[in-house]
Backbone of each chain as ProteinMPNN parsed JSONL, in Angstrom:
{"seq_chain_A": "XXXXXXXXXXXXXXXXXXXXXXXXXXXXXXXXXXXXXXXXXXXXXXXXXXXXXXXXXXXXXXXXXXXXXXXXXXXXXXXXXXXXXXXXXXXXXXXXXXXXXXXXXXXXXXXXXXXXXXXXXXXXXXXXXXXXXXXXXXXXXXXXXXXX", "coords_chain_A": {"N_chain_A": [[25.008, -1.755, 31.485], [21.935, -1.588, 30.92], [19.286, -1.749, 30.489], [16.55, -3.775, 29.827], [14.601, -5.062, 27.043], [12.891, -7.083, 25.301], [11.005, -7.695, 22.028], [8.21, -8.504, 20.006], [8.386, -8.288, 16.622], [6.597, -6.294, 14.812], [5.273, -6.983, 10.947], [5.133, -3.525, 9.619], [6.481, -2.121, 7.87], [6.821, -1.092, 4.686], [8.856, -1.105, 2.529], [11.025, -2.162, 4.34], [10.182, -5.1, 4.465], [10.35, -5.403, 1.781], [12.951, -5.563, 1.664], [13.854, -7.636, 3.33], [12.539, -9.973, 1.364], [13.9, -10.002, -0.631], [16.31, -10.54, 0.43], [16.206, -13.055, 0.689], [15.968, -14.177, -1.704], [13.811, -13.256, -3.538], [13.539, -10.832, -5.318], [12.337, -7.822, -6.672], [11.791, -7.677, -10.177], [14.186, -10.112, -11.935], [13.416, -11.919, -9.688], [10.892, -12.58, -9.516], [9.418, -11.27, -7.798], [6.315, -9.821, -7.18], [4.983, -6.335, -6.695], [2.021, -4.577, -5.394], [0.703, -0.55, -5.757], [1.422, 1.758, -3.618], [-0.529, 1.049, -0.04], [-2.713, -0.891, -1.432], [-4.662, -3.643, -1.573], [-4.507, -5.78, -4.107], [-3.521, -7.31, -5.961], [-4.301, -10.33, -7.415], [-4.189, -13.869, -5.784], [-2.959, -17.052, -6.82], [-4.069, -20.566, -6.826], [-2.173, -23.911, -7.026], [-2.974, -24.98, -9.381], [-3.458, -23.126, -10.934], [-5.508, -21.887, -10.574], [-7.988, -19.467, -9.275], [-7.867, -17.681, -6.111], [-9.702, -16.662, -3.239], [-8.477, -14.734, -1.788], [-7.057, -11.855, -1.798], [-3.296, -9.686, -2.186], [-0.88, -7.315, -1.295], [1.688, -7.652, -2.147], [3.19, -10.109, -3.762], [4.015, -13.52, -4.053], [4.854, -15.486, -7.064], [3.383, -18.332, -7.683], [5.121, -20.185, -9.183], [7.849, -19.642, -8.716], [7.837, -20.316, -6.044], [8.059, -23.369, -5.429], [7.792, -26.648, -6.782], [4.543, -27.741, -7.81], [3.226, -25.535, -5.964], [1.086, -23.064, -4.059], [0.385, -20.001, -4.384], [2.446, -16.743, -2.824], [1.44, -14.246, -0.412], [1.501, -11.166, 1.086], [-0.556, -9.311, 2.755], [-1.78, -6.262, 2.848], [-3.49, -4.846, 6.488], [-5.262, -2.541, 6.922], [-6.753, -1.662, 9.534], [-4.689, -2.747, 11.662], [-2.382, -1.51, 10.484], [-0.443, -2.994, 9.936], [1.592, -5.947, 7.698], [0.213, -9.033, 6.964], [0.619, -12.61, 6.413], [0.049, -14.426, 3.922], [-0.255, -17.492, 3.22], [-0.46, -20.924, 2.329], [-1.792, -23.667, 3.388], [-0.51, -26.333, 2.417], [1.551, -25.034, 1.932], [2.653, -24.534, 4.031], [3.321, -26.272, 5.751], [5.081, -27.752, 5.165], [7.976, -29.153, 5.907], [10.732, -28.904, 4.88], [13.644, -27.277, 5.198], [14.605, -24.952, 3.608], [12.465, -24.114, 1.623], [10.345, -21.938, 0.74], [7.52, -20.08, 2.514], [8.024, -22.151, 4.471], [7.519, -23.335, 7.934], [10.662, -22.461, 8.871], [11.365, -20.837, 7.142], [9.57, -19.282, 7.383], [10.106, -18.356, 9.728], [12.82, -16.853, 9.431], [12.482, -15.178, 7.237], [10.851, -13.267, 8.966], [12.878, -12.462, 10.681], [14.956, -11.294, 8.592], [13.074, -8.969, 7.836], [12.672, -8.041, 10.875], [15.738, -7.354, 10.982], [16.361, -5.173, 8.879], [13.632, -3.28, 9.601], [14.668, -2.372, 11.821], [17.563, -1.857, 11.791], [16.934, 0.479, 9.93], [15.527, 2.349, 10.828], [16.975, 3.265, 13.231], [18.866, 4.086, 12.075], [17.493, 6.612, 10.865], [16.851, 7.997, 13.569], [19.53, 9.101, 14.35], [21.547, 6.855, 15.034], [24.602, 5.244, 14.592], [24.858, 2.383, 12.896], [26.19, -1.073, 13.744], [26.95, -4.399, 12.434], [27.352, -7.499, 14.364], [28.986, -10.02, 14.079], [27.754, -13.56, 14.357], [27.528, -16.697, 15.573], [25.81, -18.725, 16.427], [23.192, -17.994, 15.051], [21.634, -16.111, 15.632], [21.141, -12.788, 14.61], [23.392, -10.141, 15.4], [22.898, -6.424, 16.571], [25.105, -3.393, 16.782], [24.297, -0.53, 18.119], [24.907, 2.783, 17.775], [25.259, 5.426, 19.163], [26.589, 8.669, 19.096], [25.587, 11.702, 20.199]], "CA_chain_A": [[23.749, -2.246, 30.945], [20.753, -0.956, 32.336], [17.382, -2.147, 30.73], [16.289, -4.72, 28.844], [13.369, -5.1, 26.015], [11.847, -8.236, 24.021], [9.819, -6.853, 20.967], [7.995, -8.977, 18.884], [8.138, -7.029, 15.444], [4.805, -6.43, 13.197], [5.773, -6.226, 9.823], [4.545, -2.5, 9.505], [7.649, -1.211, 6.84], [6.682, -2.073, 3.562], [10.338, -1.294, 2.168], [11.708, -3.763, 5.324], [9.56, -6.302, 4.119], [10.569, -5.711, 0.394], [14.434, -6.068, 1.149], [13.727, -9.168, 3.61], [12.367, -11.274, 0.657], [15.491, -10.0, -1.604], [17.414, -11.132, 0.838], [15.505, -14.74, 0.842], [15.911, -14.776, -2.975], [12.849, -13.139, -3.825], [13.286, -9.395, -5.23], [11.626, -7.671, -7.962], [12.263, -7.878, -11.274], [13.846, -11.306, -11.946], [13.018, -12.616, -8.061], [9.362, -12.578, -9.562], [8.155, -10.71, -6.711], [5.225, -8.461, -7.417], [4.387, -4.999, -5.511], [1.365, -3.386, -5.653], [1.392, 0.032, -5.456], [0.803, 1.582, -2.017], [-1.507, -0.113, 0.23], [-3.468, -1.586, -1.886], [-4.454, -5.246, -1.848], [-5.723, -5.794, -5.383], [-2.79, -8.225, -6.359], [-4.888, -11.52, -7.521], [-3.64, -14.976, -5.504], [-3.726, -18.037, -7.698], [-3.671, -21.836, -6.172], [-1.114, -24.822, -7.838], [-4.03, -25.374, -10.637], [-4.133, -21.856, -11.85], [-7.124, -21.457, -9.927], [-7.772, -18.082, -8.584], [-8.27, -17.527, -4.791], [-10.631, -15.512, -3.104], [-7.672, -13.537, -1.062], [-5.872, -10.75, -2.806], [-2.194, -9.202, -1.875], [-0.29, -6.427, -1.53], [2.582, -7.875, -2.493], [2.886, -11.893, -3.989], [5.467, -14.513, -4.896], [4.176, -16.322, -7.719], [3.955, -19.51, -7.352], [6.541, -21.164, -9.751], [8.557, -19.343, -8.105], [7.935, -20.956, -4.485], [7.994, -24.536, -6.109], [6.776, -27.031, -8.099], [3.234, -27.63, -7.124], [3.098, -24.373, -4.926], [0.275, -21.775, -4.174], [1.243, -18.19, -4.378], [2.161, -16.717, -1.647], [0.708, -13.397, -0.535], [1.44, -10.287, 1.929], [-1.467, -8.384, 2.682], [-1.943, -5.127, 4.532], [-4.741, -4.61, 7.162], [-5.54, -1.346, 7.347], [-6.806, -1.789, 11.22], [-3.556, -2.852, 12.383], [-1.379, -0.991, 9.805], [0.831, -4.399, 9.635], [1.548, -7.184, 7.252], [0.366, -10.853, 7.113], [1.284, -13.522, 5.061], [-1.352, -15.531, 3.238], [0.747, -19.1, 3.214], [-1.371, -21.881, 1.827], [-1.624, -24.91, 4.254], [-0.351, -26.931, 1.855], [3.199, -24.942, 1.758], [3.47, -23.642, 5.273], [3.479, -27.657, 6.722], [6.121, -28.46, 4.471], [9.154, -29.014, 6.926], [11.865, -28.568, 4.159], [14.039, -26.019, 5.678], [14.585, -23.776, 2.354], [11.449, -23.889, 0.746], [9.229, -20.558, 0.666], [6.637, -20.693, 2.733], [7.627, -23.302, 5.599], [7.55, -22.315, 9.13], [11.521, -22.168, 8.893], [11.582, -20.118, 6.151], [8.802, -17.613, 7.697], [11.274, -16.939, 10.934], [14.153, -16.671, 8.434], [11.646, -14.013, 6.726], [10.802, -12.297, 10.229], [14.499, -11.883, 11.23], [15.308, -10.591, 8.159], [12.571, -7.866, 8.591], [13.598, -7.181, 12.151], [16.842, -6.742, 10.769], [16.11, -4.148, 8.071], [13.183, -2.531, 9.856], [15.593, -1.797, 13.432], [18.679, -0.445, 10.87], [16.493, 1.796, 9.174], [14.79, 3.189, 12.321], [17.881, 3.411, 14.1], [19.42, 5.471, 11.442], [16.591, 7.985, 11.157], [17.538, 8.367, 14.683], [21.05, 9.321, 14.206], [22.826, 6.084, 15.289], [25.622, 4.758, 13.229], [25.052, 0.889, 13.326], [27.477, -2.138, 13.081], [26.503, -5.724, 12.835], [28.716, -8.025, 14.529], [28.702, -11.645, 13.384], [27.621, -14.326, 15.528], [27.817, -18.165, 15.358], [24.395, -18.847, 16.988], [22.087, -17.998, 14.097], [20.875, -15.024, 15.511], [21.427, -11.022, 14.225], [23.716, -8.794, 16.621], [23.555, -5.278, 15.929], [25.342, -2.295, 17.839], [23.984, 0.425, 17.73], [25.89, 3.882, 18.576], [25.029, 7.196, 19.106], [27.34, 9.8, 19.835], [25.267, 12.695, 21.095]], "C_chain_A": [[22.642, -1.921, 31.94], [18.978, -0.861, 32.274], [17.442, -2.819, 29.476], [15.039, -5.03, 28.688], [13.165, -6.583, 24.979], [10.91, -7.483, 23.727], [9.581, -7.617, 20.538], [7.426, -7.922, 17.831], [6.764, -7.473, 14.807], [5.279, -5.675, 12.045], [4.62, -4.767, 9.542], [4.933, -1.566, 8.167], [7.754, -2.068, 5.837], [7.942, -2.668, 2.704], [11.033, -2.313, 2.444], [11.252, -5.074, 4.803], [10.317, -6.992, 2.608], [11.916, -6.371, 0.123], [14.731, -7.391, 1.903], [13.128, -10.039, 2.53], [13.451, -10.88, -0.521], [16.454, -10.647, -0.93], [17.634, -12.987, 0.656], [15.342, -15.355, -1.076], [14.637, -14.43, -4.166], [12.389, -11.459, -4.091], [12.511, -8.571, -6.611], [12.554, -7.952, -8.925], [12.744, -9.706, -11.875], [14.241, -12.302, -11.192], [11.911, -13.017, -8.632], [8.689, -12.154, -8.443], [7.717, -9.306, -7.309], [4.631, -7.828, -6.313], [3.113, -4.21, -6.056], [1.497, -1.813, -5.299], [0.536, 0.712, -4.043], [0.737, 0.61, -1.341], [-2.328, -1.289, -0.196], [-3.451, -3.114, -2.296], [-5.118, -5.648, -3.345], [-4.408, -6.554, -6.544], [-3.678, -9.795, -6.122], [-3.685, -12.503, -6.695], [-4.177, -16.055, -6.349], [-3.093, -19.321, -6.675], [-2.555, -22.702, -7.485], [-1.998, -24.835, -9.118], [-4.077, -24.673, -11.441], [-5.44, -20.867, -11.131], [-6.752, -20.155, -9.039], [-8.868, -18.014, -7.253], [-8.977, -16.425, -4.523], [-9.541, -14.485, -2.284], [-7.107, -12.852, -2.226], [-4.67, -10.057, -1.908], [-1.893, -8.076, -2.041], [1.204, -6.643, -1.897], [2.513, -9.539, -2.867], [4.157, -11.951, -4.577], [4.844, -15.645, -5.415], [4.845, -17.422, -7.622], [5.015, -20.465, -7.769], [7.723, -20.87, -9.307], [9.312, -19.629, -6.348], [8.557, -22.173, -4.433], [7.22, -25.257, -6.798], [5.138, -27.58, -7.137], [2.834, -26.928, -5.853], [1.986, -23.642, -5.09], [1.216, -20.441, -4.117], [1.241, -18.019, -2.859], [2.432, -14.98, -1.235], [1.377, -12.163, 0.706], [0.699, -9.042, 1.908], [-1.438, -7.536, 3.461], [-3.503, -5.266, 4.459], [-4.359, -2.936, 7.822], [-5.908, -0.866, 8.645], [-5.34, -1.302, 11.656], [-2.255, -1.854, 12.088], [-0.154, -1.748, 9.714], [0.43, -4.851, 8.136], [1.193, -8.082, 7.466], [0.367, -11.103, 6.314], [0.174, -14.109, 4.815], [-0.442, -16.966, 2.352], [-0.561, -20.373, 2.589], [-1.06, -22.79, 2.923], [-0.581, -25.802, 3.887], [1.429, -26.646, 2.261], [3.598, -24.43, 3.311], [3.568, -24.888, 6.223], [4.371, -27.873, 6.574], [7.448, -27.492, 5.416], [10.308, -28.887, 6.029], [12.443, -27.496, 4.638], [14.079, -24.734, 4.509], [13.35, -23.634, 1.809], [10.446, -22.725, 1.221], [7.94, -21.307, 1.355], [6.774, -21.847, 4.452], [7.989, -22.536, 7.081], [9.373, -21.664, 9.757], [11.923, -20.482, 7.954], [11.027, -18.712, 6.629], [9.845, -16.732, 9.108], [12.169, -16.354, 9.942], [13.683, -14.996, 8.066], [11.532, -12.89, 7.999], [12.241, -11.652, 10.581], [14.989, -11.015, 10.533], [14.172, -8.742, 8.031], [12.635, -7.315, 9.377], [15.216, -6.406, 11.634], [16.781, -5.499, 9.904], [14.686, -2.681, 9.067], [14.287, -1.839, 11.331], [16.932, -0.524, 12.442], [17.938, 0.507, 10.559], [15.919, 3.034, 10.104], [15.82, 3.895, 13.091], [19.183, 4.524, 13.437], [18.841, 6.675, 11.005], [17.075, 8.323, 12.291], [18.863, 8.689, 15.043], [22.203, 8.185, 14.736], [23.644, 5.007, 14.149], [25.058, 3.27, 14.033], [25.513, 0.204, 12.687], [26.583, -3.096, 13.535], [27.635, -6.721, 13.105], [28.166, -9.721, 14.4], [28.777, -12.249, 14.699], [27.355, -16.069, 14.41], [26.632, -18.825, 15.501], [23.167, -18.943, 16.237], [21.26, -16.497, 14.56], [22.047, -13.65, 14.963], [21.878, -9.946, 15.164], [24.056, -7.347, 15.891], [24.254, -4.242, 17.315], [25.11, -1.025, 17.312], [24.159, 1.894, 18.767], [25.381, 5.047, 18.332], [26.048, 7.832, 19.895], [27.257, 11.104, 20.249], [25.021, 12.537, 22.332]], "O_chain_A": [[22.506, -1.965, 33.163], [18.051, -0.455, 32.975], [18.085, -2.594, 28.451], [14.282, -5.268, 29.629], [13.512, -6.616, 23.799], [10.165, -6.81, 24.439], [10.625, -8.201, 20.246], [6.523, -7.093, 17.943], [6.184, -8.508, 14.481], [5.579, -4.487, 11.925], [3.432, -4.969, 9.295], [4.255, -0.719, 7.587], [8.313, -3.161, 5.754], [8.176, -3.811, 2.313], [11.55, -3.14, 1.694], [12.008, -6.044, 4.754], [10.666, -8.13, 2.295], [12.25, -7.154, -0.766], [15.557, -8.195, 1.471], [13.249, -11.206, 2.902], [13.711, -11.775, -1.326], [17.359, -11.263, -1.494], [18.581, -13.767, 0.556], [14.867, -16.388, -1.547], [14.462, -15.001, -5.243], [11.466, -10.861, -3.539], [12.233, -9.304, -7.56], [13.715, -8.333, -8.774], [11.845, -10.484, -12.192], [14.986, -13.239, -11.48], [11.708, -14.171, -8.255], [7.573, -12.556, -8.114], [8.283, -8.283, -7.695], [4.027, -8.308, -5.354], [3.16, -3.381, -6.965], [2.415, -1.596, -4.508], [-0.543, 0.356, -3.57], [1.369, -0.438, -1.484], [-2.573, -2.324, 0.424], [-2.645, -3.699, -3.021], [-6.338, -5.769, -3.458], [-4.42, -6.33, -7.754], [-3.757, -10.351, -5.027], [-2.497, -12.193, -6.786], [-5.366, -16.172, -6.645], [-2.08, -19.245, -5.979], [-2.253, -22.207, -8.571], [-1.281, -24.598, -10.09], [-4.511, -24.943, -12.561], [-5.955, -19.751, -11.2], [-5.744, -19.873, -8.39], [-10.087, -18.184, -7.236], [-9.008, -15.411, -5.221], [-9.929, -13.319, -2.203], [-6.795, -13.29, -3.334], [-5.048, -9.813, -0.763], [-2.505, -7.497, -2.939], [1.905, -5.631, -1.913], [1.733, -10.213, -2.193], [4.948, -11.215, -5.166], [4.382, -16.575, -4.754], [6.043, -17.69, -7.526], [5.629, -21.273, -7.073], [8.658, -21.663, -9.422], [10.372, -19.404, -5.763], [9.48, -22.34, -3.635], [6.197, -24.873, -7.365], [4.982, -27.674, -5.919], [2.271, -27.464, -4.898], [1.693, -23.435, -6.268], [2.386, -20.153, -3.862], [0.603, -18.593, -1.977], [3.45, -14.427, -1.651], [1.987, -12.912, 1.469], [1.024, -8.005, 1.33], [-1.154, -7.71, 4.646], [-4.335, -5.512, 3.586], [-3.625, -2.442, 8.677], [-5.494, 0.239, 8.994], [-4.895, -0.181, 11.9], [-1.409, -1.475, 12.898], [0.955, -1.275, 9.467], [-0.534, -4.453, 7.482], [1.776, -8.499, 8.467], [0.202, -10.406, 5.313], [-0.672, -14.245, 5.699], [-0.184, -17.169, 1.165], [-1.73, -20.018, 2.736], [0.057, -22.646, 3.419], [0.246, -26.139, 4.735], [2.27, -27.45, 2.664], [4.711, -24.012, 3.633], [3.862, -24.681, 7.4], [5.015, -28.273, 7.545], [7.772, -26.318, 5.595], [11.249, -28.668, 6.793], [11.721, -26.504, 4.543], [13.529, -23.655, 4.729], [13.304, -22.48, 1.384], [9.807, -22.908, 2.257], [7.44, -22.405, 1.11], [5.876, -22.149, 5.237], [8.569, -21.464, 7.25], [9.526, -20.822, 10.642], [12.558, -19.463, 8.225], [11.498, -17.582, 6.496], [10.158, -15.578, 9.403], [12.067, -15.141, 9.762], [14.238, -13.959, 8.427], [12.091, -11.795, 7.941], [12.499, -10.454, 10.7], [15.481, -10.011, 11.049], [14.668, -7.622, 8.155], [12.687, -6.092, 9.25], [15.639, -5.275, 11.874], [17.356, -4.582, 10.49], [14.893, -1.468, 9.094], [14.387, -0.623, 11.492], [17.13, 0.69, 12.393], [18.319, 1.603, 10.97], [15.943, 4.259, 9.991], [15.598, 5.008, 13.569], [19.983, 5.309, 13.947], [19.515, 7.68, 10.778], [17.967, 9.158, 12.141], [19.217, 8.472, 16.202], [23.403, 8.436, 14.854], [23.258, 4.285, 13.229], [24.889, 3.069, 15.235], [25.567, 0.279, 11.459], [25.77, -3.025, 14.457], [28.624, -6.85, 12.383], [27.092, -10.269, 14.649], [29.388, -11.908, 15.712], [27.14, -16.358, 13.233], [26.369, -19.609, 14.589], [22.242, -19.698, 16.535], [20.416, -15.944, 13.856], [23.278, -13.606, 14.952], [21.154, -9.075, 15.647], [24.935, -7.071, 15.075], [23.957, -4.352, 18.505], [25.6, -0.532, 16.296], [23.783, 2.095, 19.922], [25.126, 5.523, 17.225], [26.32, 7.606, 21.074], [28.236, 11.758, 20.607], [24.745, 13.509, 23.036]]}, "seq_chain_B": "XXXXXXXXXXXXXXXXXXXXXXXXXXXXXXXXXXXXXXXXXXXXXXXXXXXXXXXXXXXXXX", "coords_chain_B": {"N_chain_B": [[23.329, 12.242, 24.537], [26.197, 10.096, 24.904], [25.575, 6.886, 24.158], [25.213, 3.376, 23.806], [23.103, 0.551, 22.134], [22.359, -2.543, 22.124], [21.238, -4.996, 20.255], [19.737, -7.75, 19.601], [18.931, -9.991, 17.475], [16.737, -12.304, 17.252], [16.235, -15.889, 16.141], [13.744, -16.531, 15.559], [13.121, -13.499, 14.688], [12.167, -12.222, 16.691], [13.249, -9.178, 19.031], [15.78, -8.298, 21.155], [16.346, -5.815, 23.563], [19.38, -4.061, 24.701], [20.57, -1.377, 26.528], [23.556, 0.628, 27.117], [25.89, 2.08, 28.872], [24.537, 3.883, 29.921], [23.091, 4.968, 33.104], [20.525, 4.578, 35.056], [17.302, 6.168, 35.076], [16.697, 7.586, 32.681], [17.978, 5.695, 30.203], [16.1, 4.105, 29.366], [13.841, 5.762, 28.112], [15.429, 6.265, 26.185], [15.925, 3.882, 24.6], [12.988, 3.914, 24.018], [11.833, 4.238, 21.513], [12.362, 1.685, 20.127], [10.315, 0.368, 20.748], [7.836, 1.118, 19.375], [8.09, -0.537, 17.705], [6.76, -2.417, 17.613], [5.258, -4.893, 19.614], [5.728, -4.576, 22.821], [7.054, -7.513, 25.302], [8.855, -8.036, 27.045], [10.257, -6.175, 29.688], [12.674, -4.684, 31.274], [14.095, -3.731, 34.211], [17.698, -3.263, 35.072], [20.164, -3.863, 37.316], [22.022, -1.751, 36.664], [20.259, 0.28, 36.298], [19.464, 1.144, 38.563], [21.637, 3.147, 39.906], [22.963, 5.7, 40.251], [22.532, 8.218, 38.016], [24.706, 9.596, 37.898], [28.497, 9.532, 38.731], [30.566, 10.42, 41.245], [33.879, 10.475, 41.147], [36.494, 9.679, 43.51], [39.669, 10.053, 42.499], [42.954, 8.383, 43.707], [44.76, 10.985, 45.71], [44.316, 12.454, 48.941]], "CA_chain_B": [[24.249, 11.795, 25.61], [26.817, 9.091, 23.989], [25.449, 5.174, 24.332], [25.622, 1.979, 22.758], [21.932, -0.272, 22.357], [23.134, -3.554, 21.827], [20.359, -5.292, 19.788], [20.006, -9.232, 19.228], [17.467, -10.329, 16.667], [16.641, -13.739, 16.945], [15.912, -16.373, 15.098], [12.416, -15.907, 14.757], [12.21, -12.354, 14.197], [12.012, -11.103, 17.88], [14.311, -8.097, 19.286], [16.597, -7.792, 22.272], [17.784, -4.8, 23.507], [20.002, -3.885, 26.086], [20.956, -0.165, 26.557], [24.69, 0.206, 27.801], [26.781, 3.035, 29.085], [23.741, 4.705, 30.524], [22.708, 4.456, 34.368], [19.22, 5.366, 35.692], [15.748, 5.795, 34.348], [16.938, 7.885, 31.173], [18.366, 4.746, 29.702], [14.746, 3.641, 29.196], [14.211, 7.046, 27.095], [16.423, 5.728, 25.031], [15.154, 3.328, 23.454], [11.748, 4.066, 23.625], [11.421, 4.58, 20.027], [12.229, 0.694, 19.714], [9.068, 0.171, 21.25], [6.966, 1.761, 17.943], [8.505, -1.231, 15.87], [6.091, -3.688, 17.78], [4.501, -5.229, 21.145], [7.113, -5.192, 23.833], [7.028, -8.64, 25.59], [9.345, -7.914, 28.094], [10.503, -4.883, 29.883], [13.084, -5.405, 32.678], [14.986, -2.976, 34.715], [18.426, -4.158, 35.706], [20.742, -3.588, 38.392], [22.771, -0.396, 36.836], [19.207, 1.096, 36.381], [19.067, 1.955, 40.09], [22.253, 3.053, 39.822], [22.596, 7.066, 40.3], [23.262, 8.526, 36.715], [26.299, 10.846, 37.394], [28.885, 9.243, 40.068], [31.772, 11.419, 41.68], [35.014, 9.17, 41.81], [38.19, 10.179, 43.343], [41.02, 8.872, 42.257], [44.504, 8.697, 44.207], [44.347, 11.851, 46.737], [44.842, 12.25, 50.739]], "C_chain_B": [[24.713, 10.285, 24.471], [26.025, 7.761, 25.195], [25.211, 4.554, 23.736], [24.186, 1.002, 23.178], [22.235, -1.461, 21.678], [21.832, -4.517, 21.253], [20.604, -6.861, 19.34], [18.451, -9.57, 18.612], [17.793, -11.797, 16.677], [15.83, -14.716, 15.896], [14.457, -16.658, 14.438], [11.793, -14.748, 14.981], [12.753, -11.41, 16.059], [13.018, -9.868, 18.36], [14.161, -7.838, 20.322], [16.87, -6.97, 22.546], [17.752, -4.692, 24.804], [20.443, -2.438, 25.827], [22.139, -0.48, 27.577], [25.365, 2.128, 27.593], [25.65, 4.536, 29.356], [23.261, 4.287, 31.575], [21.107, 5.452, 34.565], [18.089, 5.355, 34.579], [16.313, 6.295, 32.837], [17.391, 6.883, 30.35], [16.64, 4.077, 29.146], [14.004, 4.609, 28.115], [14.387, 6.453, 26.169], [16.191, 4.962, 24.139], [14.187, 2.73, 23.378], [11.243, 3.948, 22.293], [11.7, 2.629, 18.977], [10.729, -0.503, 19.96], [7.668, -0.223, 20.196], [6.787, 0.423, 17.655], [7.446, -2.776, 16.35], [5.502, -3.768, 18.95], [5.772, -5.447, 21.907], [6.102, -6.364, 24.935], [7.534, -8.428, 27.267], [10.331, -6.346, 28.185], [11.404, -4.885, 30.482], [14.755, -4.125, 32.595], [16.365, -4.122, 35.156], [19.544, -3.373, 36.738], [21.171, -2.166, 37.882], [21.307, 0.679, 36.205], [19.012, 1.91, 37.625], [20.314, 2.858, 40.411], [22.574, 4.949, 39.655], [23.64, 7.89, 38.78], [24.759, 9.074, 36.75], [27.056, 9.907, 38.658], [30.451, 9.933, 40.081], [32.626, 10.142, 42.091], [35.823, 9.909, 42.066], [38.735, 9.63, 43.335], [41.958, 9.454, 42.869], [44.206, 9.788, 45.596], [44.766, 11.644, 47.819], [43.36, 11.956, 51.383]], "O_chain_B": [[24.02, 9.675, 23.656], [25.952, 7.715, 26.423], [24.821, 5.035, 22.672], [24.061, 0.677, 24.359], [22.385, -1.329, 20.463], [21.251, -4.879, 22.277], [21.645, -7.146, 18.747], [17.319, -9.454, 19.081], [18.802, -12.354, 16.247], [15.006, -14.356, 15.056], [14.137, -16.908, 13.276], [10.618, -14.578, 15.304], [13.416, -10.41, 16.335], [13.841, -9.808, 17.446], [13.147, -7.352, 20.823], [17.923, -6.677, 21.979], [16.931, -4.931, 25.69], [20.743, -2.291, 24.643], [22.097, -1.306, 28.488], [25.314, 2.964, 26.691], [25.851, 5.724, 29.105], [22.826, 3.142, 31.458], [20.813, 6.61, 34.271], [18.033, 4.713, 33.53], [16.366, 5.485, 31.912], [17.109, 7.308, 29.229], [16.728, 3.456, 28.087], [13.548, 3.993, 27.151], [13.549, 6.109, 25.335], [16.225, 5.257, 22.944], [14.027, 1.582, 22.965], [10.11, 3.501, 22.116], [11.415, 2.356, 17.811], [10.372, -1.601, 19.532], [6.89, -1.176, 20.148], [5.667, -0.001, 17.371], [7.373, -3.831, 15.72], [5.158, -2.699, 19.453], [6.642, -6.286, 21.677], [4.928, -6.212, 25.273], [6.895, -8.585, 28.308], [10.864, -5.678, 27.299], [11.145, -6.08, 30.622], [15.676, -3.825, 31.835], [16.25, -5.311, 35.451], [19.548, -2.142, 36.736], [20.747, -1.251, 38.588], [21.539, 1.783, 35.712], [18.532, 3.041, 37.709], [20.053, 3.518, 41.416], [22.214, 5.34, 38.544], [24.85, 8.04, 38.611], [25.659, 9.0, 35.914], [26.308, 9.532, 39.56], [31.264, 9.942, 39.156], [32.387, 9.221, 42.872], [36.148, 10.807, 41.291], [38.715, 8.582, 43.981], [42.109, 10.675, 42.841], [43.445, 9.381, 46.474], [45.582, 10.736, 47.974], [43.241, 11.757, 52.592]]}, "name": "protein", "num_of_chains": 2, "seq": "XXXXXXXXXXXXXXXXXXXXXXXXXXXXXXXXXXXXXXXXXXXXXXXXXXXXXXXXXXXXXXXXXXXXXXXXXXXXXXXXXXXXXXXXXXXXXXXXXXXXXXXXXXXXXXXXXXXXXXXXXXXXXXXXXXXXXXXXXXXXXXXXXXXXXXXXXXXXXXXXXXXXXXXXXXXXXXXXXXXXXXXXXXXXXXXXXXXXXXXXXXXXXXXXXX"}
């Protein structure tokens, strides 16, 4: 072993993003998650009422889908950064329920599984075969092998 | 060159890696390209970094 890296990831990989909320229960079709196409943020957000927010998405999880008296909840790109952020409502990102869409459990849950999908996919453009080896801990071990 | 990047994603999101079965600066090379996927936090050489890539062993002999 001979060097060691902490990354914090920026969701950047729209794909990574797409198969971290499949993984969380939330994939197209009938997940109810909606993709715009590209970049483009021009996916309306609506609040619990119906009421329509002044943010717009590049991707959303309508709200009946979050829970019952939920806002939508939003992933916008910034063209600056060339990342993701989430557009969480106050309302749902306090709420300490561990499962529920939206709470600050739920958003690592969400991050990890993005790390996990964006690192595989990267790591196999790069020619290394990778294995994931189960752990007890809660976190994601991968190994990742190259044999040139 | 064959090596193994031993990667630990934690539980919120962040990423570990350790490069293994490579000695010396080229190990750092290596997985540069994990770099891209975000802000590195922490960087940190470790002991078989200094560690002279190629090493001549003899085994058995007079």
């Amino acid at each position: 072993m001979s060097k060691y890296k902490l990354i914090k990831l920026e969701i950047k990989d729209k794909d990574s993003l797409i198969k971290a909320l499949g993984d969380l229960g939330f994939s197209e079709g009938n997940g109810g998650l909606e993709v715009a196409n590209g970049h483009e943020n021009n996916l309306s957000l609506y609040g619990y009422q119906g009421d329509r927010r002044a943010e717009t998405a590049n991707i959303r999880i309508p709200r009946h889908r979050v829970a019952t008296a939920a806002n939508d909840i939003g992933f916008a790109f910034d063209k600056e950064t060339g990342s993701y952020r989430a557009i969480i409502s106050e309302f749902d990102s306090g709420d300490r329920k561990e499962k529920r869409a939206g709470s600050p459990k739920w958003q690592n849950r969400l991050k990890q599984r993005v790390s996990y999908h964006t690192v595989s996919k990267a790591a196999k453009r790069k020619g290394y075969r990778v294995k994931e080896v189960a752990t007890k801990d809660g976190t994601v071990r991968l190994q990742l092998q190259s044999f040139r | 060159m064959k090596h193994i990047i031993d990667v630990v994603i934690t539980d919120d999101g962040q990423i570990e890696s350790t490069v293994k079965g490579v000695a010396g600066p080229k190990c750092g090379q290596l997985s540069a390209w994990l770099d891209k996927l975000g802000n590195v936090e922490v960087d940190e050489k470790t002991k078989d970094y200094y560690k002279k890539a190629k090493q001549k062993i003899r085994a058995g002999g007079r």
